[in-house]
SEFIZA-3560 file (N, C-alpha, C; in Angstrom, 3 decimals):
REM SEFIZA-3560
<numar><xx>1.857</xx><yy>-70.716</yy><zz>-14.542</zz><atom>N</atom></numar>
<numar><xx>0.976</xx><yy>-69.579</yy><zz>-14.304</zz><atom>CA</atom></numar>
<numar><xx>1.591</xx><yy>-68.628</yy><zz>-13.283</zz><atom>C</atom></numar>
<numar><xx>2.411</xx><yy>-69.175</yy><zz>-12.097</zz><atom>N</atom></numar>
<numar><xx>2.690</xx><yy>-68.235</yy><zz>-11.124</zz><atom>CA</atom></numar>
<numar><xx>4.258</xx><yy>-67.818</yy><zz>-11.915</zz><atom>C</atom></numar>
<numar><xx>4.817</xx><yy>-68.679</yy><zz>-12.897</zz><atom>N</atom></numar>
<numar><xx>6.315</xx><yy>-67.512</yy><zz>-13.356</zz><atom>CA</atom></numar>
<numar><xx>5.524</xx><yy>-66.697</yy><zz>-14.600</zz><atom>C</atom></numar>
<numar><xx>4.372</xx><yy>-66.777</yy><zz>-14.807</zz><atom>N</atom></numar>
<numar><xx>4.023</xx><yy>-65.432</yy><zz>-15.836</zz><atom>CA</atom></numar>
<numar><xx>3.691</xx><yy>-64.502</yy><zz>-14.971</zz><atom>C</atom></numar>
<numar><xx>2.669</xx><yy>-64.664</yy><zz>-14.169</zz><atom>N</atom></numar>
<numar><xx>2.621</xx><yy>-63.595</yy><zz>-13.134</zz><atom>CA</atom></numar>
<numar><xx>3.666</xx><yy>-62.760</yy><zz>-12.368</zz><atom>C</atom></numar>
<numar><xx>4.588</xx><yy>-63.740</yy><zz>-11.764</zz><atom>N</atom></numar>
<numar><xx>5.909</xx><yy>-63.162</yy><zz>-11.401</zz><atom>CA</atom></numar>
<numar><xx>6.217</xx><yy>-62.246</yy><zz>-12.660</zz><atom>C</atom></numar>
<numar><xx>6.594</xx><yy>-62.721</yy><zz>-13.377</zz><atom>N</atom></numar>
<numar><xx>7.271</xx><yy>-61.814</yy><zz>-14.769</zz><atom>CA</atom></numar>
<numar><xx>6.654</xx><yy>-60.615</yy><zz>-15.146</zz><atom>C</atom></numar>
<numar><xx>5.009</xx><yy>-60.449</yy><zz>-15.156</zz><atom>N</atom></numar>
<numar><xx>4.157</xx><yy>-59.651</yy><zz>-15.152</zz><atom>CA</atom></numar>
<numar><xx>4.517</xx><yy>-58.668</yy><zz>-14.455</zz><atom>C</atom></numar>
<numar><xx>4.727</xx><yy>-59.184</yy><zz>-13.038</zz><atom>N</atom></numar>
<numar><xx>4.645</xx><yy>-58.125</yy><zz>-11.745</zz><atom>CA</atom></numar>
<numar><xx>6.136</xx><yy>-57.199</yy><zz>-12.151</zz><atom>C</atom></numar>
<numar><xx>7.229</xx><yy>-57.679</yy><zz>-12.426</zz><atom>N</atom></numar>
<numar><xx>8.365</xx><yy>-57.712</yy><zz>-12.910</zz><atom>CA</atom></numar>
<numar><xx>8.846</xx><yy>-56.384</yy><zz>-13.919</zz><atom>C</atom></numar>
<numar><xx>7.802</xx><yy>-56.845</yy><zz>-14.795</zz><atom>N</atom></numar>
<numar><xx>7.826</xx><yy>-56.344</yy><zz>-16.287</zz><atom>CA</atom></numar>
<numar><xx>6.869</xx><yy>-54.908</yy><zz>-15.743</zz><atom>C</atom></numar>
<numar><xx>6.237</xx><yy>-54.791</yy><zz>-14.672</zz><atom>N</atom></numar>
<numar><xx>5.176</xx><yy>-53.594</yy><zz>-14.670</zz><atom>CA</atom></numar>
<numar><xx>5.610</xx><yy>-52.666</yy><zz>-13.374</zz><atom>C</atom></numar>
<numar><xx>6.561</xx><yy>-53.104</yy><zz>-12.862</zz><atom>N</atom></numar>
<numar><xx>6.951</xx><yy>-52.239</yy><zz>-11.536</zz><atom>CA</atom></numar>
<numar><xx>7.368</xx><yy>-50.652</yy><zz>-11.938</zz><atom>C</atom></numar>
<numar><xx>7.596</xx><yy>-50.377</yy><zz>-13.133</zz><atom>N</atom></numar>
<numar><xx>8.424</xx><yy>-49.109</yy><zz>-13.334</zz><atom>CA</atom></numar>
<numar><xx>6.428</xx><yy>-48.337</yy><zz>-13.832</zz><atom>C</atom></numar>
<numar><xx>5.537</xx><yy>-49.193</yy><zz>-14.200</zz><atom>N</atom></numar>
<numar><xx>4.325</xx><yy>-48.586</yy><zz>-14.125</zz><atom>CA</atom></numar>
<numar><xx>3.736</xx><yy>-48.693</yy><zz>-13.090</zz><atom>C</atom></numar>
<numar><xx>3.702</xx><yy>-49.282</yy><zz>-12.145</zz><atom>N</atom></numar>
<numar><xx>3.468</xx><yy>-48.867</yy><zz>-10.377</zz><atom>CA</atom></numar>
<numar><xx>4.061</xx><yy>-47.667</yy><zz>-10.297</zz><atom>C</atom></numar>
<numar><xx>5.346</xx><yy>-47.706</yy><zz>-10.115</zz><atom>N</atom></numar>
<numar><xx>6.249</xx><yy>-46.840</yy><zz>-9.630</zz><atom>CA</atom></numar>
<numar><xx>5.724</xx><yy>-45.439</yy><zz>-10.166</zz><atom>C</atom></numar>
<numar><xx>5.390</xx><yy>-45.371</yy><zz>-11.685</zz><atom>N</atom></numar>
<numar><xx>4.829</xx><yy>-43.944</yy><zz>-12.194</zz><atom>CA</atom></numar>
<numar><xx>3.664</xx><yy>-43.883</yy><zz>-11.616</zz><atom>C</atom></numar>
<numar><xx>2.908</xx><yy>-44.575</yy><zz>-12.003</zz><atom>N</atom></numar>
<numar><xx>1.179</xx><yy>-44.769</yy><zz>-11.568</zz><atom>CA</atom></numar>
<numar><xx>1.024</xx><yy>-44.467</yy><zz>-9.746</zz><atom>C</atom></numar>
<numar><xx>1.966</xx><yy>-44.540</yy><zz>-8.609</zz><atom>N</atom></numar>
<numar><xx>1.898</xx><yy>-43.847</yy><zz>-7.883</zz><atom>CA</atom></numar>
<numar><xx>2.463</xx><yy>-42.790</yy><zz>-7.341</zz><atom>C</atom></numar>
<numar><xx>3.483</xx><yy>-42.269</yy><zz>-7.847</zz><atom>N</atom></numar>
<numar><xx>3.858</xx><yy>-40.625</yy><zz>-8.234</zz><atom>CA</atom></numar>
<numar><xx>2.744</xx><yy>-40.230</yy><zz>-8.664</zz><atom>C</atom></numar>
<numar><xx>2.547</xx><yy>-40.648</yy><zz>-9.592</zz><atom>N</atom></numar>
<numar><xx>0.859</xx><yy>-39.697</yy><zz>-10.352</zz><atom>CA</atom></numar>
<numar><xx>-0.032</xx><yy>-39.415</yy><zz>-9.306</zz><atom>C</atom></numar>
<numar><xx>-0.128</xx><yy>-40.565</yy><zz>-8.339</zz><atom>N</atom></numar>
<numar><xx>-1.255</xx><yy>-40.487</yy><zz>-7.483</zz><atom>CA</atom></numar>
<numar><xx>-1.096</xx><yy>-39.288</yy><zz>-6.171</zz><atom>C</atom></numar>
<numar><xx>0.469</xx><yy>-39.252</yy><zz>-5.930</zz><atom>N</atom></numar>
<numar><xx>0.749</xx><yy>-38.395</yy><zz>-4.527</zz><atom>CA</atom></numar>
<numar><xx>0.921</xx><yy>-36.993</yy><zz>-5.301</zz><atom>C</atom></numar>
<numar><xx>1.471</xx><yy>-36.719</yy><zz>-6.200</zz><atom>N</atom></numar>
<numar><xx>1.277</xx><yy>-35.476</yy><zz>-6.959</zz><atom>CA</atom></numar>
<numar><xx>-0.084</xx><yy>-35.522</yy><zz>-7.186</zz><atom>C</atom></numar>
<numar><xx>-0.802</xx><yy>-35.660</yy><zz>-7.815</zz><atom>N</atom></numar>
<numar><xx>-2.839</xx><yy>-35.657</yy><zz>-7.885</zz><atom>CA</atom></numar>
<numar><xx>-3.171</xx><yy>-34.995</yy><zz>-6.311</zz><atom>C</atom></numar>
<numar><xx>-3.089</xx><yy>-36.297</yy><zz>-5.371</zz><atom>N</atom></numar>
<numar><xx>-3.240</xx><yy>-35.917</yy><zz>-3.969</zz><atom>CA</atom></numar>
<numar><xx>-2.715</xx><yy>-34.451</yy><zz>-3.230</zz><atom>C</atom></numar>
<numar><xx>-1.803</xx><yy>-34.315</yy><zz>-3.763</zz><atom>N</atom></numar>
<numar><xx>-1.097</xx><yy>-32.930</yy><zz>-2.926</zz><atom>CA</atom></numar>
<numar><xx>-1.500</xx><yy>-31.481</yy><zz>-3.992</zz><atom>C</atom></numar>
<numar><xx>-1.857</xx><yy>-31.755</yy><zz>-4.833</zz><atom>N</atom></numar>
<numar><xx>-2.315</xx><yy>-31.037</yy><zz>-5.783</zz><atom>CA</atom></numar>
<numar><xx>-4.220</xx><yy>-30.443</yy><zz>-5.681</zz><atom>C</atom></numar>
<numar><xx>-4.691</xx><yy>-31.326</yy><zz>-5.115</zz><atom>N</atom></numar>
<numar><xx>-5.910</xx><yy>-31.292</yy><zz>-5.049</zz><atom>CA</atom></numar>
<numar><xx>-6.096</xx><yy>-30.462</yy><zz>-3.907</zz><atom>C</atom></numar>
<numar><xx>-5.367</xx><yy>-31.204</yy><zz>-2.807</zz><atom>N</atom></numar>
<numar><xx>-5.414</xx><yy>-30.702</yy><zz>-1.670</zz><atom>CA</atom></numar>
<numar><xx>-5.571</xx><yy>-28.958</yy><zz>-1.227</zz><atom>C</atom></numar>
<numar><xx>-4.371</xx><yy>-28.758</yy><zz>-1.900</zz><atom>N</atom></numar>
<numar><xx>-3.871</xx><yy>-27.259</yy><zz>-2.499</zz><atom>CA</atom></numar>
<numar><xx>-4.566</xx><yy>-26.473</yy><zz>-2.939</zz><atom>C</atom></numar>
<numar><xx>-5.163</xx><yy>-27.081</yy><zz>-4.107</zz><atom>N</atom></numar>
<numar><xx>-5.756</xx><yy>-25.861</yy><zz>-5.184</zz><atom>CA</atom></numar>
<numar><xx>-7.434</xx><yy>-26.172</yy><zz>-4.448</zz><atom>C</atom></numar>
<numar><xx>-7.650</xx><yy>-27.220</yy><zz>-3.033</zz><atom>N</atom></numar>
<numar><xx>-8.873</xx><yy>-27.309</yy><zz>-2.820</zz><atom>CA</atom></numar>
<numar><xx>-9.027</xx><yy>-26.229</yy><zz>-1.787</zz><atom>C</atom></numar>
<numar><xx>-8.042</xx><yy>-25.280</yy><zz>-1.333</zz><atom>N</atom></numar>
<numar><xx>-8.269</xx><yy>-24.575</yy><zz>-0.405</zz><atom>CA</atom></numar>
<numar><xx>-8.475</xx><yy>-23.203</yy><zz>-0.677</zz><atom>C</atom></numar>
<numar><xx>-7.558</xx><yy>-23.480</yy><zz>-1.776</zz><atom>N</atom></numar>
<numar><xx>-7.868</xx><yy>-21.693</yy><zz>-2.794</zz><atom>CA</atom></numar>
<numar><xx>-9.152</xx><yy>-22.013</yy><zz>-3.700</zz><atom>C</atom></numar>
<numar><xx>-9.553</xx><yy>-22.703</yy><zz>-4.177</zz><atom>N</atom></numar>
<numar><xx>-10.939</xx><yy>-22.942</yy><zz>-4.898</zz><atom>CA</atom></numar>
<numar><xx>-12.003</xx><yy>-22.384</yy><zz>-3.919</zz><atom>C</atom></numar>
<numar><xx>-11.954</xx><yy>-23.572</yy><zz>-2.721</zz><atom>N</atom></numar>
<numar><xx>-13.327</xx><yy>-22.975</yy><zz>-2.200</zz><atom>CA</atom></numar>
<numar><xx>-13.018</xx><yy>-22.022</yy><zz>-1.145</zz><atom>C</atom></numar>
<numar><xx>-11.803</xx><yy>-20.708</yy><zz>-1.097</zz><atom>N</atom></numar>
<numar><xx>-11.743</xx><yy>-19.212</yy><zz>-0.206</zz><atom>CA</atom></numar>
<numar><xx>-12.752</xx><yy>-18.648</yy><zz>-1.284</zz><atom>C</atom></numar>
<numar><xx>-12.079</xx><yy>-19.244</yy><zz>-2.881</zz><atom>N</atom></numar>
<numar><xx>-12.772</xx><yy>-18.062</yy><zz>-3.978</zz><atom>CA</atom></numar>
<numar><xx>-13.760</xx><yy>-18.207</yy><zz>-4.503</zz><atom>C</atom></numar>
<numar><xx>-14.070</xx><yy>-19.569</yy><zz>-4.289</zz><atom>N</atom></numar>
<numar><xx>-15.894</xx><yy>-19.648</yy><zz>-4.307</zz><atom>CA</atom></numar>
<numar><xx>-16.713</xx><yy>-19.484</yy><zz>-3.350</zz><atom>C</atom></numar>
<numar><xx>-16.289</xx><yy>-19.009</yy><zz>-2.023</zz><atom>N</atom></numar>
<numar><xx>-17.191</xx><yy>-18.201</yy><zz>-1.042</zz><atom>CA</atom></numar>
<numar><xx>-17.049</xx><yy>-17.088</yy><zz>-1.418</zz><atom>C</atom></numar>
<numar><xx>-15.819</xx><yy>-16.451</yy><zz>-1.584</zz><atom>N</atom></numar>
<numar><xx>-15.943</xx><yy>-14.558</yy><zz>-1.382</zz><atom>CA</atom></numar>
<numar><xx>-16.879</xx><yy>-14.515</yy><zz>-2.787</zz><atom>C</atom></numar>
<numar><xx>-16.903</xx><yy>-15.181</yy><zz>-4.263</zz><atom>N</atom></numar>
<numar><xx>-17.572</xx><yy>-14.800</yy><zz>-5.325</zz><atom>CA</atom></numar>
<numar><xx>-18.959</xx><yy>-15.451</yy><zz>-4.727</zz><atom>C</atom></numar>
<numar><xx>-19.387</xx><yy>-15.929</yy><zz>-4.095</zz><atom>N</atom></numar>
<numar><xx>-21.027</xx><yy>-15.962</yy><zz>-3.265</zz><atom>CA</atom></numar>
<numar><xx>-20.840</xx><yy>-15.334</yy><zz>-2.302</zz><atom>C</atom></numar>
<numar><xx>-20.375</xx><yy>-14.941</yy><zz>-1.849</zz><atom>N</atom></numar>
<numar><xx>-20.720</xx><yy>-13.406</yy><zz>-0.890</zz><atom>CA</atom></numar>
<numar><xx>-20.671</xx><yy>-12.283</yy><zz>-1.844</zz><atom>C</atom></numar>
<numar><xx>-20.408</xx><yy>-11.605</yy><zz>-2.799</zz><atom>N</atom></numar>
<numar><xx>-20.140</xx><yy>-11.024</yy><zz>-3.732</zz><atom>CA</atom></numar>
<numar><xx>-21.460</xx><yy>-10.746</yy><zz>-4.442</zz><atom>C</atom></numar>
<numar><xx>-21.944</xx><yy>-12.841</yy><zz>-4.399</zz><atom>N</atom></numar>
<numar><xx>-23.377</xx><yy>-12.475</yy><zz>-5.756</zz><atom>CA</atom></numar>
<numar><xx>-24.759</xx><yy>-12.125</yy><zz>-4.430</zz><atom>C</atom></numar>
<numar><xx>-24.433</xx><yy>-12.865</yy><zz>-3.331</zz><atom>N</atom></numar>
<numar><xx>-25.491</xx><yy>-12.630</yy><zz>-2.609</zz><atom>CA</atom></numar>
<numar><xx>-25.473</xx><yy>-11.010</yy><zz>-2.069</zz><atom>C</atom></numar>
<numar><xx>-24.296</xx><yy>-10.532</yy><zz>-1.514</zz><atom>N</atom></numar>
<numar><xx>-24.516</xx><yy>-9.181</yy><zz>-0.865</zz><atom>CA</atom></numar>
<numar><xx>-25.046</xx><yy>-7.954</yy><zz>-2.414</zz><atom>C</atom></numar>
<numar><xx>-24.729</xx><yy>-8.539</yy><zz>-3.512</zz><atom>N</atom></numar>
<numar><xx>-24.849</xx><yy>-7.773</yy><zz>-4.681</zz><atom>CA</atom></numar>
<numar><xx>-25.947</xx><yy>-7.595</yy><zz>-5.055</zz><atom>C</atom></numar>
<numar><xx>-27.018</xx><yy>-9.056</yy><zz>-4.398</zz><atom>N</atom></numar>
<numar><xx>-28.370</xx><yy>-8.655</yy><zz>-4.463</zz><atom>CA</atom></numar>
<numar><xx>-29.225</xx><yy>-7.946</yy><zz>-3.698</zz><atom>C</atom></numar>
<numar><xx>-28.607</xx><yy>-8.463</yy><zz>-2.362</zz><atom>N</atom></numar>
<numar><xx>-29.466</xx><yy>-8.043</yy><zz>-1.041</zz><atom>CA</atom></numar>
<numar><xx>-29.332</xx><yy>-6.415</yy><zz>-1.670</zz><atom>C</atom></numar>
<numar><xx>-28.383</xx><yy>-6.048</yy><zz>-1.242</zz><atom>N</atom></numar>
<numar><xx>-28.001</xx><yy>-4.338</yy><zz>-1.796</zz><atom>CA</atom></numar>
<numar><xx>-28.327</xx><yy>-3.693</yy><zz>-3.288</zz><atom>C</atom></numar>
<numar><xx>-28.928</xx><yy>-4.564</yy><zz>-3.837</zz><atom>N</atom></numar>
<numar><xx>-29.516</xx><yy>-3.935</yy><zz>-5.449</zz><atom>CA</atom></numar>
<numar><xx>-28.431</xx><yy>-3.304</yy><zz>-5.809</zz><atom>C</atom></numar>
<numar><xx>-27.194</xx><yy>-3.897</yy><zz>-5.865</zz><atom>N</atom></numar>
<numar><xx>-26.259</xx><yy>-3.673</yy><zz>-6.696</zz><atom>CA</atom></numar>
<numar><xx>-26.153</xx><yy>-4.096</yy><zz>-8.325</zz><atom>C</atom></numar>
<numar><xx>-26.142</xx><yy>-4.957</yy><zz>-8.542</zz><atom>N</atom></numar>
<numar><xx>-26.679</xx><yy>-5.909</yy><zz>-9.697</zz><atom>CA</atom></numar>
<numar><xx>-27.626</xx><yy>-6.380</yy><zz>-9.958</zz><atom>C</atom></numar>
<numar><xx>-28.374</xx><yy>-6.603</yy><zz>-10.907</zz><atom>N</atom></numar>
<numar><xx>-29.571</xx><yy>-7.054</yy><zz>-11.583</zz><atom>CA</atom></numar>
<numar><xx>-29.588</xx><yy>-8.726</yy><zz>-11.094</zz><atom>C</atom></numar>
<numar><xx>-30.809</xx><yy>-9.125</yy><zz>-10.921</zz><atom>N</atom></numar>
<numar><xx>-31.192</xx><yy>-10.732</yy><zz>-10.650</zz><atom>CA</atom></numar>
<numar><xx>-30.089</xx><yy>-12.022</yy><zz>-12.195</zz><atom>C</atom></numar>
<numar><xx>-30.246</xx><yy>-11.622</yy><zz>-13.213</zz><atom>N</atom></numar>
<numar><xx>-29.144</xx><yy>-12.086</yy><zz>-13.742</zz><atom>CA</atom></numar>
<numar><xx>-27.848</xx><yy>-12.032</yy><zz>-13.786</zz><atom>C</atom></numar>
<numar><xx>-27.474</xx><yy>-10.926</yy><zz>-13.513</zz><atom>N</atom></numar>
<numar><xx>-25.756</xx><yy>-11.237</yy><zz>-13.344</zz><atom>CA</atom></numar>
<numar><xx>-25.420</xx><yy>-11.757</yy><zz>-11.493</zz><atom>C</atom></numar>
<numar><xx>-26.333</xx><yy>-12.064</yy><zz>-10.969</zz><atom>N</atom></numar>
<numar><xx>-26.341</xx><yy>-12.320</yy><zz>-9.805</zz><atom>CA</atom></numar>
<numar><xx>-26.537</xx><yy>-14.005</yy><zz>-10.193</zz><atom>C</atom></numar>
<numar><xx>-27.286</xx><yy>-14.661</yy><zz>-10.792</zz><atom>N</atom></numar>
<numar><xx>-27.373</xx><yy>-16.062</yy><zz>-11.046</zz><atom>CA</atom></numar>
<numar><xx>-26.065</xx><yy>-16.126</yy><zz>-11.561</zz><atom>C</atom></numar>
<numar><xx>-25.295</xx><yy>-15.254</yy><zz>-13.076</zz><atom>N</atom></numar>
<numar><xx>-24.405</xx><yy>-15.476</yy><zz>-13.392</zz><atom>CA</atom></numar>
<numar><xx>-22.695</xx><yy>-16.318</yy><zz>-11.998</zz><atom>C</atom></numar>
<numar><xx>-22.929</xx><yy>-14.830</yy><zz>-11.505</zz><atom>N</atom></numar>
<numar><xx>-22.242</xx><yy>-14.948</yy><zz>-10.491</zz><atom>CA</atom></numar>
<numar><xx>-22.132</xx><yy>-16.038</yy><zz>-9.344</zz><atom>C</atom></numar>
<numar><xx>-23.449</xx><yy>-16.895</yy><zz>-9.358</zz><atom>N</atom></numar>
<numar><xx>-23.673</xx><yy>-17.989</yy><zz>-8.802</zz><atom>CA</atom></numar>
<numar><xx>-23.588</xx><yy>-19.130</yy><zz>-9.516</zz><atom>C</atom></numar>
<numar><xx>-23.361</xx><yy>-19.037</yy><zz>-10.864</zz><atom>N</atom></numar>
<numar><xx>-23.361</xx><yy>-20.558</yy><zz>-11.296</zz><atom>CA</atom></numar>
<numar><xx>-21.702</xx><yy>-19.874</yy><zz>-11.437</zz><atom>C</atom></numar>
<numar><xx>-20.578</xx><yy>-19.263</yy><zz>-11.702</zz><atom>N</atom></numar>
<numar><xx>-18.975</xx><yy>-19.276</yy><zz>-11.500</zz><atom>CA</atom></numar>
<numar><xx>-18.926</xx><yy>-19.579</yy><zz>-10.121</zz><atom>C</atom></numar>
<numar><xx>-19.411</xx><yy>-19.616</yy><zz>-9.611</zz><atom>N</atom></numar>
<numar><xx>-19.001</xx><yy>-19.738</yy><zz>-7.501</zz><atom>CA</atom></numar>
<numar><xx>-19.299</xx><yy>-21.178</yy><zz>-7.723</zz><atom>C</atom></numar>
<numar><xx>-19.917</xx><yy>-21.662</yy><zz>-8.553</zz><atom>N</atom></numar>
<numar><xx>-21.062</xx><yy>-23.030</yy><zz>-8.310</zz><atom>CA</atom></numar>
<numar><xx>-19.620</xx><yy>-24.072</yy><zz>-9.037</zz><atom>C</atom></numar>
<numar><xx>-19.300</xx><yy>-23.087</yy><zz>-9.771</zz><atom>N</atom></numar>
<numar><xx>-18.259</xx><yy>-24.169</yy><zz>-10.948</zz><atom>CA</atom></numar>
<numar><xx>-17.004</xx><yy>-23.979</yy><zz>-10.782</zz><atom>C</atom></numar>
<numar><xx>-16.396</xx><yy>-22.841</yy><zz>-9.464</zz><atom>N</atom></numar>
<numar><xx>-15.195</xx><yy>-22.962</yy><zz>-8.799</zz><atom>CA</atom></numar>
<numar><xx>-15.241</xx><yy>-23.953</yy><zz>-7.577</zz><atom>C</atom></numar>
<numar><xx>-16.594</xx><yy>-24.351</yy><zz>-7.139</zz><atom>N</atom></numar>
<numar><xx>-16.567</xx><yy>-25.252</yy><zz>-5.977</zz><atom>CA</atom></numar>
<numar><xx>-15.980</xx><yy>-26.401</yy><zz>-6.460</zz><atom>C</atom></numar>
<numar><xx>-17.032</xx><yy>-26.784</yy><zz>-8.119</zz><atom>N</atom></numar>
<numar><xx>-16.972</xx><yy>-28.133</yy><zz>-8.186</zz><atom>CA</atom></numar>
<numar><xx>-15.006</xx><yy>-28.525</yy><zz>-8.857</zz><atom>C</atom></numar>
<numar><xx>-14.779</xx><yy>-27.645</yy><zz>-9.189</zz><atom>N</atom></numar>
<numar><xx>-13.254</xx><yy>-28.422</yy><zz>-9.926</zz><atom>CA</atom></numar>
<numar><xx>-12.398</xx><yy>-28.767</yy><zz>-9.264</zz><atom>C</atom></numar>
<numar><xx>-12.446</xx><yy>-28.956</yy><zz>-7.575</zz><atom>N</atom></numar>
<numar><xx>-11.588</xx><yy>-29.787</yy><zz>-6.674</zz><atom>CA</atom></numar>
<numar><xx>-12.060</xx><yy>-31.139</yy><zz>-6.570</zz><atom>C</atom></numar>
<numar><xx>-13.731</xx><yy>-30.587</yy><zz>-6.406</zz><atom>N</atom></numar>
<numar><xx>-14.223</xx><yy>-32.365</yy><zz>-6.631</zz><atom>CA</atom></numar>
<numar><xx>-13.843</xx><yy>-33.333</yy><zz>-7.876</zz><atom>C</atom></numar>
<numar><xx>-13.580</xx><yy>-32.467</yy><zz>-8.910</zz><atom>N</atom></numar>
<numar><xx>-13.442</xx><yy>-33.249</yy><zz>-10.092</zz><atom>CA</atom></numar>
<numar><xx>-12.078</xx><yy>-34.032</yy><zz>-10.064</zz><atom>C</atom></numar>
<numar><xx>-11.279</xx><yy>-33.274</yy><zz>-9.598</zz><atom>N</atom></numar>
<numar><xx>-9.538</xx><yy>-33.508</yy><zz>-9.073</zz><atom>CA</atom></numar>
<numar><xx>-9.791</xx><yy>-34.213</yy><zz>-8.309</zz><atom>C</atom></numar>
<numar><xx>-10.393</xx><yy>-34.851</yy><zz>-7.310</zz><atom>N</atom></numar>
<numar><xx>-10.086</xx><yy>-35.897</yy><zz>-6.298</zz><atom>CA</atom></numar>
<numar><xx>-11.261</xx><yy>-37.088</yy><zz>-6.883</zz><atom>C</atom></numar>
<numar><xx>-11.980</xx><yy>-37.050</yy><zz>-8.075</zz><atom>N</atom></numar>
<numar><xx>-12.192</xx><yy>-38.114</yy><zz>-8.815</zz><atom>CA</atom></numar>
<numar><xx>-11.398</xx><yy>-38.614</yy><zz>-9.612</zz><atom>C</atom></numar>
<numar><xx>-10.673</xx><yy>-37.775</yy><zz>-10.303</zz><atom>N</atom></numar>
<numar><xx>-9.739</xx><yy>-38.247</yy><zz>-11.519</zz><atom>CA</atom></numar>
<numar><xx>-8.521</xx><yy>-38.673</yy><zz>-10.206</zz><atom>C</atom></numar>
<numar><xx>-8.084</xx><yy>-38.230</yy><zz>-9.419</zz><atom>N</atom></numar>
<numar><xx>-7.259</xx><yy>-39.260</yy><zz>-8.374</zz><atom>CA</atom></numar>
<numar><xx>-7.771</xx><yy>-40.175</yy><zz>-7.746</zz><atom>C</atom></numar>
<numar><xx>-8.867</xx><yy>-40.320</yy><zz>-7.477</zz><atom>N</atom></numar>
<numar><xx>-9.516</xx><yy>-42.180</yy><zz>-7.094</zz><atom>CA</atom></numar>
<numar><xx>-9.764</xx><yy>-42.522</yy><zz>-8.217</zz><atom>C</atom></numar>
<numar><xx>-9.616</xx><yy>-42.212</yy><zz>-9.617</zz><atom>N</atom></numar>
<numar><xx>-9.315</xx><yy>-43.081</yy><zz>-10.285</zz><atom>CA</atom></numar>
<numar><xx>-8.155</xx><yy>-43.793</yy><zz>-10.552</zz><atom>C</atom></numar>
<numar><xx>-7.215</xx><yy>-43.053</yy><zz>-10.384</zz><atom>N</atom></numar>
<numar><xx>-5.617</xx><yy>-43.134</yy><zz>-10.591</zz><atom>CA</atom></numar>
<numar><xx>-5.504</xx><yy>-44.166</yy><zz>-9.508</zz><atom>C</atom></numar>
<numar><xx>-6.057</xx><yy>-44.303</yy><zz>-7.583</zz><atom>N</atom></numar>
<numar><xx>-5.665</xx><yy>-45.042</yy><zz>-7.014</zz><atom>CA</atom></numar>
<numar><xx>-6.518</xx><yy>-46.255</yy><zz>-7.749</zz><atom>C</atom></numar>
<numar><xx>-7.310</xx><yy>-46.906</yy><zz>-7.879</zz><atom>N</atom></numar>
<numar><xx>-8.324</xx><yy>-47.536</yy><zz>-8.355</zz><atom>CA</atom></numar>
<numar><xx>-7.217</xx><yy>-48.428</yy><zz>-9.432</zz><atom>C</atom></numar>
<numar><xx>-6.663</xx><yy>-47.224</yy><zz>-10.347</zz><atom>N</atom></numar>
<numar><xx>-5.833</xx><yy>-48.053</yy><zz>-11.310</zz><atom>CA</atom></numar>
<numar><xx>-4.449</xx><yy>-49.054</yy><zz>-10.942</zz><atom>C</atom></numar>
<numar><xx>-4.112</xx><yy>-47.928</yy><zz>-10.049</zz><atom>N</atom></numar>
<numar><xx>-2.762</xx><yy>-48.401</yy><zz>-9.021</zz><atom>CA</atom></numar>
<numar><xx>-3.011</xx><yy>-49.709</yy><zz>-7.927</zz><atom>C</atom></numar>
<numar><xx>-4.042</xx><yy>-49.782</yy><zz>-7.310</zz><atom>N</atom></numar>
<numar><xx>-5.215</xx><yy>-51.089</yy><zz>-7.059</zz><atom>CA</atom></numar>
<numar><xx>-4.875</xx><yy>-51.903</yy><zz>-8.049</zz><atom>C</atom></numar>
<numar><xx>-5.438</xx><yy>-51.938</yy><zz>-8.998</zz><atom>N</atom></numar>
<numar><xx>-5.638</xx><yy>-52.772</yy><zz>-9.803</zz><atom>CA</atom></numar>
<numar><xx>-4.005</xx><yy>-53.426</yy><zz>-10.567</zz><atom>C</atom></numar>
<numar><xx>-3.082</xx><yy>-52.947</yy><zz>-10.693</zz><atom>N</atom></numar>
<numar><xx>-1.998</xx><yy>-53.023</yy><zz>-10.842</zz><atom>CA</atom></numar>
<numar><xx>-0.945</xx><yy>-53.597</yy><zz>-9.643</zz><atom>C</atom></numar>
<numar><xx>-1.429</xx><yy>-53.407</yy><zz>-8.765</zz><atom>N</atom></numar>
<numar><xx>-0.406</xx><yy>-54.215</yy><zz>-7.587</zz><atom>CA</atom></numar>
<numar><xx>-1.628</xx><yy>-55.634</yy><zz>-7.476</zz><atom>C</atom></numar>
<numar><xx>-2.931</xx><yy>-55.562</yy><zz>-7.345</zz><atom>N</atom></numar>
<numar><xx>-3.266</xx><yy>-56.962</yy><zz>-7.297</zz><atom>CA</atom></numar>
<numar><xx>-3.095</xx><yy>-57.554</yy><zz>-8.428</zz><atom>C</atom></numar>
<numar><xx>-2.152</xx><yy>-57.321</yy><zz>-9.374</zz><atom>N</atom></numar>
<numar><xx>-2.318</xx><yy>-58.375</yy><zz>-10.612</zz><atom>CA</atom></numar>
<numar><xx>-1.220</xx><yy>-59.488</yy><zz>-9.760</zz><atom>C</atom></numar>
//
């Protein structure tokens, strides 16, 4: 049981090895695009809110404008789920 395991560990190191590249590229990637996501999902909610206060735009393109601010916030969060999944997998691959 412990020379299949050995062999296992053996036979799977070059998928560690990818499986955490994946993870520090994910990580530095998220990081990144998490700082330009949420500059441009504040200025587009300052945008929908000052657009109302000032009766610039109508009450709907002002929600509009708040659910794109709402759905540039969330796609960093989504990126640092799909990378705790990746560590999770990489976990799971060194405790075999």
């Amino acid at each position: 049981m412990i020379l299949l395991r050995l062999l296992l560990k053996l036979v799977l190191i070059p998928v560690m090895l990818a499986v955490t590249l994946l993870q520090w590229v994910g990580i530095f990637l998220t990081s990144v695009s998490s700082a330009i996501f949420f500059i441009l999902s504040g200025i587009v909610f300052l945008i929908a809110v000052l657009s109302w206060v000032f009766q610039i735009a109508p009450g709907a393109e002002v929600v509009k404008m708040l659910a794109i601010a709402f759905a540039v916030f969330i796609v960093p969060h989504i990126g640092e789920w799909i990378v705790g999944r990746i560590a999770d997998l990489n976990a799971a691959l060194r405790g075999l």
